[in-house]
N, C-alpha and C positions, 0 to 999 in steps of 0.2 A: 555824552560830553557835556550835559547839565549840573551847574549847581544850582543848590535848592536855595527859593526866598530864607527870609528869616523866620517864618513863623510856619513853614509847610519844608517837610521833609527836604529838602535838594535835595530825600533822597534824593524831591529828588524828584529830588527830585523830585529834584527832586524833580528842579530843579525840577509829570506831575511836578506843580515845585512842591518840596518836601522840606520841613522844618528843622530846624535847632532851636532847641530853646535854651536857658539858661541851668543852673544845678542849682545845690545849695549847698547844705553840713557833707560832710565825709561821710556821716551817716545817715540811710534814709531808709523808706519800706522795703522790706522784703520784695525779691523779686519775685512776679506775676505772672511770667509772662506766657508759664506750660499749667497755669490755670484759672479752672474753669468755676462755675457758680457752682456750686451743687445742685441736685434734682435735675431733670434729664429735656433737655428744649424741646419746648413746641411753636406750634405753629400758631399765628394769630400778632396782633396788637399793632401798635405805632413805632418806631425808631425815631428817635428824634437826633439828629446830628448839628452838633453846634460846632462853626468853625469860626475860624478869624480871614483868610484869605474863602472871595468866593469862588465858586466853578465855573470861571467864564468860561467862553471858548466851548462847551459843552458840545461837540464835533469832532470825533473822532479821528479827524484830519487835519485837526489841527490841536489835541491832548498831545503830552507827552508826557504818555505814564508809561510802564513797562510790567506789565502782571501784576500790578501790585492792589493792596487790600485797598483801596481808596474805591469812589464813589460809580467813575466810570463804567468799573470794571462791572456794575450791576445791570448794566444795559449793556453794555458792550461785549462780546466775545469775542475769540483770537484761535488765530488757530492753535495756539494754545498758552500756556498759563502757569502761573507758579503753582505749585503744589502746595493748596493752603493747611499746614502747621505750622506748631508753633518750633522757632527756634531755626537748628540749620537744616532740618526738614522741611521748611518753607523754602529753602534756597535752592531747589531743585524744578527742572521744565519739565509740563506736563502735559500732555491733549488736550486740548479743547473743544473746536470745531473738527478738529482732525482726529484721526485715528489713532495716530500717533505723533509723537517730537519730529517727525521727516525724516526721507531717506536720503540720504547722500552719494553724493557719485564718489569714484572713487577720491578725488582730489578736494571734492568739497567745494565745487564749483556751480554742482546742480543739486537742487536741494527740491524732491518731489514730497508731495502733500496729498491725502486723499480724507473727504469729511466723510463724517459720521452720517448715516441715514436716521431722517426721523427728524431733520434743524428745520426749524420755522420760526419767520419773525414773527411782528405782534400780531400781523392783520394774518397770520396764516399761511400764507406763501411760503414758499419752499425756497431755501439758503441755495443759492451756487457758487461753486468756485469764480463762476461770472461776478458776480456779487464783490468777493473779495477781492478780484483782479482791477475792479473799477475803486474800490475804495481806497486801494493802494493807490492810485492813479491819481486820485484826488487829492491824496497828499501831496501832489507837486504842484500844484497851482497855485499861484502869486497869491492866490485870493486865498488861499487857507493854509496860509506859512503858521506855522507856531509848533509845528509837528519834530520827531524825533528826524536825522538828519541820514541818519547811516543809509537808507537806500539809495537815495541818490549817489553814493559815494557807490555803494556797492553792487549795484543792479547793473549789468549793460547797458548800455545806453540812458543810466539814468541821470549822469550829468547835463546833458541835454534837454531833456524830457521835461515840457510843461505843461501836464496836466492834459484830460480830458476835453476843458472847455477849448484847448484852443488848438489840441492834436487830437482829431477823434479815431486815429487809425491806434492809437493806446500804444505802449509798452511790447516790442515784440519780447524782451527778454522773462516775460511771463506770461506763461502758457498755460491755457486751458482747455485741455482736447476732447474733457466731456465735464458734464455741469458736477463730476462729484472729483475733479482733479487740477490740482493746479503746481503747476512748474516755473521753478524760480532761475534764472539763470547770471551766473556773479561773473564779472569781470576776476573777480581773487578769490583765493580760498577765506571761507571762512566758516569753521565750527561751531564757531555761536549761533549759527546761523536758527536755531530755536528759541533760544533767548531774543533774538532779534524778533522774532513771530509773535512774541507775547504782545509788543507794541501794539497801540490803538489804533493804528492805520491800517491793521490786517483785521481787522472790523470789516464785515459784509457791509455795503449799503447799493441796494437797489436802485438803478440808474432812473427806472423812471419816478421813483420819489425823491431826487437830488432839488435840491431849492438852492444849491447852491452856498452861499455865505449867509441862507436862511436858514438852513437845514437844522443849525445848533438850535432851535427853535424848539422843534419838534422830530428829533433823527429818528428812527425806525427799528427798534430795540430788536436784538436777538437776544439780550438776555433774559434774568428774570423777573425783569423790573422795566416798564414802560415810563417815558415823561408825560403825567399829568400837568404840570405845570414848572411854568419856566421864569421867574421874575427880575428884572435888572439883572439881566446877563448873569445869571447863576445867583447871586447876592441870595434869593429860595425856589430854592429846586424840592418841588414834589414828586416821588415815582412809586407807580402801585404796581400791582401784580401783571406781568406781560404771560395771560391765561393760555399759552401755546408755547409759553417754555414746560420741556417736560425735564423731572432729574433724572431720568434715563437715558438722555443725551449728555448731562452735565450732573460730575461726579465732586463738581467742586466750590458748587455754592449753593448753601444749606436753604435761601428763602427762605428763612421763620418768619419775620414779620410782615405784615400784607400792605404795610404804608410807609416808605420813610421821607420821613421831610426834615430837609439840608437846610441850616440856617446857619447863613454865613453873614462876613463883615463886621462882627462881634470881636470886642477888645476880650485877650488874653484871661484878661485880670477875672473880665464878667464868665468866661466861660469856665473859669476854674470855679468859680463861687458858685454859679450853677449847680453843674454838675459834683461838687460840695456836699453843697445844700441837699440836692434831689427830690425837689418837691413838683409835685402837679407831673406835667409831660418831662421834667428833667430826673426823672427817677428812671426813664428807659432812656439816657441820651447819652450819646458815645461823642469823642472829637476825633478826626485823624489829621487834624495839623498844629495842635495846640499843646505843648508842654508846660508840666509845672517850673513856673518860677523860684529861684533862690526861696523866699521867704515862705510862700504857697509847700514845699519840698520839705522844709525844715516843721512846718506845722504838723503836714500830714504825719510825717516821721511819729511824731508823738501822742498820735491817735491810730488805735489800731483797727477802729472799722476803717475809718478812711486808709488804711496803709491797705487793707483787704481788697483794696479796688481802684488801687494801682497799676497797669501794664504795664512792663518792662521790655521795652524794646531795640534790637541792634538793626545798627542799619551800613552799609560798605559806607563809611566815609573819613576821612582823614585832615586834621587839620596840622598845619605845616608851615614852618618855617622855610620861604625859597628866593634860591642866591640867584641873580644875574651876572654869571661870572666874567659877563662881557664889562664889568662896571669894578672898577679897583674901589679897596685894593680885593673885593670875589675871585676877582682870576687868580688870586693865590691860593693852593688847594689848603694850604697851612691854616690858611687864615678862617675858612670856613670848617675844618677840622676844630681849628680851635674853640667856636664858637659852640660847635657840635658836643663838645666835652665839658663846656660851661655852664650849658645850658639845666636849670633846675626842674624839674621835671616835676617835682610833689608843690614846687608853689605856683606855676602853670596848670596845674589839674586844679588846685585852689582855684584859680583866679576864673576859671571857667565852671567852678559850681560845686567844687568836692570829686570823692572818688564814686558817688553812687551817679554822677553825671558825666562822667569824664576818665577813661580808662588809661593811663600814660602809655605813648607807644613810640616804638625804636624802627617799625618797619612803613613804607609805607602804604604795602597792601593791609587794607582792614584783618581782625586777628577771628577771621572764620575760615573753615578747614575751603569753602566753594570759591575764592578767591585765589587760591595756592598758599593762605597763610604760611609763611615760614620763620620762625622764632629765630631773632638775630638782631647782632646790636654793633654795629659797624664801629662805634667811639662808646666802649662802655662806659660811665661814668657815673652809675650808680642812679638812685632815685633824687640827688642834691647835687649834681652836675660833679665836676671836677675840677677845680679852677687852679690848682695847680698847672695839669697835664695840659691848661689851656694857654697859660703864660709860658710853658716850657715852647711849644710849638707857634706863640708868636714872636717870642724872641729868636728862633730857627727862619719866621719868617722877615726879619729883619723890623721886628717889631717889639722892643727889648721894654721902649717907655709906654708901653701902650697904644691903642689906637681910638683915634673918634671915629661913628658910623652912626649913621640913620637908619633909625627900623620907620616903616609907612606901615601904617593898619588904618582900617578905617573905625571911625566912631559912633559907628552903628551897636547897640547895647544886645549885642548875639550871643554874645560871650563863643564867637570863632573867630572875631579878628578885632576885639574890643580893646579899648584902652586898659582894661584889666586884664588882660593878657599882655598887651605889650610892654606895660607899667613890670610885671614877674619880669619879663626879660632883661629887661633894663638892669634893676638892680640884681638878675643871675650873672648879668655881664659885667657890671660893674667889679665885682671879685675876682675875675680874671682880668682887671686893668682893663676892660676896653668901657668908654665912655660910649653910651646909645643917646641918643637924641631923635624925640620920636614925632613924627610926621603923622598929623591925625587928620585924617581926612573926612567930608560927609563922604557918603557910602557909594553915592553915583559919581563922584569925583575918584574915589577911592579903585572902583571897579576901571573906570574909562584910563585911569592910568596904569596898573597893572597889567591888563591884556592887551595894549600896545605895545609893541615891539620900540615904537619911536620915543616913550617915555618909560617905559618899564626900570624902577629904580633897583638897587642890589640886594637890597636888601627889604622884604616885606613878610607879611603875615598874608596867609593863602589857603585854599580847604579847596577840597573836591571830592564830591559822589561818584560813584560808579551807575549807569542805568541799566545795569542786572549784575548776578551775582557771580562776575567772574573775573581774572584777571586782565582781560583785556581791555576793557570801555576804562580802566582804571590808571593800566600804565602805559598804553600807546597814547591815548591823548596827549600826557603826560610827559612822554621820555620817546617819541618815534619823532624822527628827526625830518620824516616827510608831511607832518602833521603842525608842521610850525607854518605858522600864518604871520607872511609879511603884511599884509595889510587886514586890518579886520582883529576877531576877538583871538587873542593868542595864547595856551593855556601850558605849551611848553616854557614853562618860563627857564628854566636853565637852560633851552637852543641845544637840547644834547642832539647832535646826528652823529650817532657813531655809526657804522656798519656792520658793527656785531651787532647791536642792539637793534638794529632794522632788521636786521636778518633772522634774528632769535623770532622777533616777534611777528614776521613771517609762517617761520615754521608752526609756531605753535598754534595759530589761527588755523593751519592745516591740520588743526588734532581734532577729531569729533567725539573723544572718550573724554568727559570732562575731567577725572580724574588724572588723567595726564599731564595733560593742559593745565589743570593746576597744582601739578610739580615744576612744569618747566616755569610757571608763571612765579613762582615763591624763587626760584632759582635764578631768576632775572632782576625780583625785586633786588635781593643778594645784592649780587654782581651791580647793582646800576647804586645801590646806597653807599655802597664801599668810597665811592667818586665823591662822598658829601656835597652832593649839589642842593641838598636840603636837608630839613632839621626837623622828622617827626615829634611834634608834638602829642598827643591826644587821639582817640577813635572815641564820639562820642555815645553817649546812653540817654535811650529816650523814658521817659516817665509818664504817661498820661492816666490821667482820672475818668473814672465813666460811674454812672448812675448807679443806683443801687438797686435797681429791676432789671439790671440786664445782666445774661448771663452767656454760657459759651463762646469767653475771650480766647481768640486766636492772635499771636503776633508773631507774624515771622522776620526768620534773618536775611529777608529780601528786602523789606523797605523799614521795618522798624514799626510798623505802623497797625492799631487793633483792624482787623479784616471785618468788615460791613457784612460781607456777605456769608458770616461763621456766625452773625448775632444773634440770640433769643431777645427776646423779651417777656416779663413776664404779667 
């Protein structure tokens, strides 16, 4: 239920936060993104990672990443993990710590786990399902909030539940009846419930090396990469070889380089010219939260080494137009239809970067087959709106001279909810008679009004991530009618509670065959667009630059983002 900062994924999350950056020309590099350097990776040398946001919070208890190719995931392991390729082969759950993705009970209620023999942390010691059970546990406590949410939601007794330091009898609704087994037990069905695993809170950590709200200090790696050094709360993070990971327990991160050191808090601008340039240690340095800018995109375009060392990457996210149809005149469905048909689509992918940054979109699950994409366009009106078919339907809504309305975006330069986005809409709408007047906010004003319920205006600009690849963290957030928060952050913004649509998304949380699960879930996107309670804009495209010594780019259609743990160096 995260969206990502501005400069790190929302994937994403990226809201991990995960970035958007800007685009540029309609034309840019060749996509990257299913290749590799030539000549065949070894092992050896430095990684250098240049970021803009740093790795605070460095405490698996309080990240919220979700499998993905980012920093964490180098130290941290789960019971399991996305399957790093490139594309929508990355968008699949895989083992980790465990054996396998878990067993399911019949309803999807109890989700059994069994690890792999041969897991040792750094100092040696042997992983236990004890291990994981206390790490989860950890994630409830006041003292290391910043974590992924859904357990507590969805564990037995984990609304309740705070934490080890202040309940030490733990969590009965996960069981561990011998040190290589653990059982999770749900209040509700849920299928995802593997995707849910990849999270950094199913990270082992050893109860008697907990420090507590120190621990991000120095945490206790099961991966393949220990923390030598830790500085201004992530701002540089050093991690070297953790010599008691073996790759015969772990089939999915390659280890080539034996040092990477994260350098973060760097402006955008410096780490594109960087990594540009590539001289000294920036010849092996990669970013995963940093995209090319408008101008930086247009340059590279016209060089074709630099275009050679380009990644191209997708990531589940949607940016969108949404109605408050508690707020007139939104309650007329005419009236948000109309707008739906107005709306210009090719000079909104403009205003957000071109079409090598910005994919136009009609639905609003993201357009990858792991989500339940379904191709559908509820108000067709072409790539240049329809401003006809928009005036015919506000004159039906008693709206023959026109109307005024306020679009809210914030004025933060994301190019997801910027004044150049809102500016296309404006005059898309203007041609269908309706006058916009736009309400530009700073970003933290911008946000505090939106996801309140008690200010949430009718009309704004809005985007959200998925935190894994699938329909559901997508449109229940979004559209389940028992997920609407009266007080607090609220992300339903159109208040739909239908009973089909609760009901739908019931069932299909009961499906453990992902492939189903994302027909019903493209089936529901369908059915719930038809109501125009929003106005797909955009699924963005990521672009990021890396050194010109590094070689075996993976980027998959989980976060968008080049995978750390796939790198050479040469």
């Amino acid at each position: 239920m995260r969206q990502p900062s501005v400069t790190s994924r929302r994937v994403a999350a990226a809201v991990v936060t995960m970035a958007l950056a800007g685009g540029a020309a309609a034309c840019g590099p060749k996509d990257s993104s299913a290749k590799s350097d030539s000549g065949k990776p070894s092992k050896g040398g430095t990684l250098t990672v240049l970021n803009s946001q740093p790795q605070t919070d460095f405490d698996p208890a309080r990240l919220y990443t979700s499998g993905g190719g980012k920093i964490p995931s180098l130290v941290f392991r789960t019971l399991t993990t996305r399957n790093r390729e490139n594309g929508a082969a990355g968008a699949k759950v895989v083992p980790d710590l465990a054996t396998n993705t878990g067993v399911p009970s019949k309803n999807a209620t109890v989700w059994t786990y069994h690890l792999k023999d041969g897991l040792k942390y750094e100092d040696g010691t042997t992983i236990t399902s004890a291990d994981i059970k206390y790490g989860i546990e950890r994630s409830f406590a006041a003292e290391l909030s910043g974590g992924a949410p859904y357990l507590r939601d969805w564990l037995i007794g984990g609304n309740a539940y705070q934490g080890p330091y202040k309940d030490k009898k733990g969590l009965a609704s996960i069981e561990t009846p011998d040190a290589r087994t653990i059982i999770f037990k749900l209040d509700k069905p849920e299928g995802d419930f593997p995707f849910l695993a990849t999270q950094t809170s199913f990270a082992p950590v050893p109860q008697a090396k907990d420090t507590g709200t120190k621990y991000e200090e120095h945490p206790v790696s099961s991966g393949p990469y220990k923390v030598l050094k830790n500085e201004n709360d992530g701002e540089h993070l050093v991690l070297t070889r953790n010599t008691y990971w073996s790759a015969k327990t772990d089939s999915q991160r390659k280890a080539y380089p034996d040092k990477i050191d994260v350098q973060s808090g760097l402006d955008s601008t410096v780490i594109n010219q960087r990594l540009a340039t590539s001289s000294g240690t920036d010849a092996t340095a990669i970013t995963t939260d940093t995209n090319l800018g408008p101008a930086e995109l247009a340059k590279v375009a016209g060089d074709k080494t630099l275009a050679s060392r380009v990644g191209t990457g997708h990531f589940g996210y949607i940016n969108y137009i949404a109605f408050n149809p508690k707020v007139k005149p939104f309650d007329n469905p005419k009236v948000r239809e109309a707008i739906s048909y107005a709306i210009n689509r090719t000079t909104v992918v403009n205003a957000a970067g071109g079409s090598s940054l910005a994919e136009a979109a009609t639905t609003m699950l993201p357009n990858q087959p792991a989500y339940g994409y379904t191709p559908y366009d509820a108000f067709p009106s072409g790539q240049t709106g329809n401003p006809a078919k928009a005036k015919a339907l506000l004159k039906a809504a008693g709206y023959a001279n026109g109307l005024t309305i306020t679009l809210t975006h914030s004025n933060a330069k994301d190019f997801e909810t910027s004044p150049e986005i809102a500016t296309a809409i404006q005059e898309a709408l203007k041609q269908a008679g309706i006058t916009v007047k736009l309400d530009g906010l700073e970003d933290t004003a911008y946000r505090d009004k939106i996801h309140s319920l008690k200010t949430e205006p009718g009309f704004f600009l809005a985007h959200w991530g998925a935190d894994w690849p699938s329909g559901g963290p997508f449109l229940a957030p979004l559209f389940d009618g028992r997920q609407i928060v009266q007080s607090g952050s609220n992300f339903n913004y159109a208040q739909l509670n239908d009973a089909s649509v609760n009901k739908e998304i019931d069932a299909i949380n009961q499906l453990t065959d992902a492939k189903a699960a994302a027909a019903r879930w493209g089936a529901l996107d369908k059915k719930i667009g038809q109501q125009a309670l929003d106005v797909p804009l955009f699924h963005p495209v990521y672009k990021r630059l890396y050194g010109k010594d590094v070689k075996n780019i993976v980027i998959s259609d989980w976060d968008g983002v080049l995978d750390p743990s796939q790198v050479a160096v040469k």
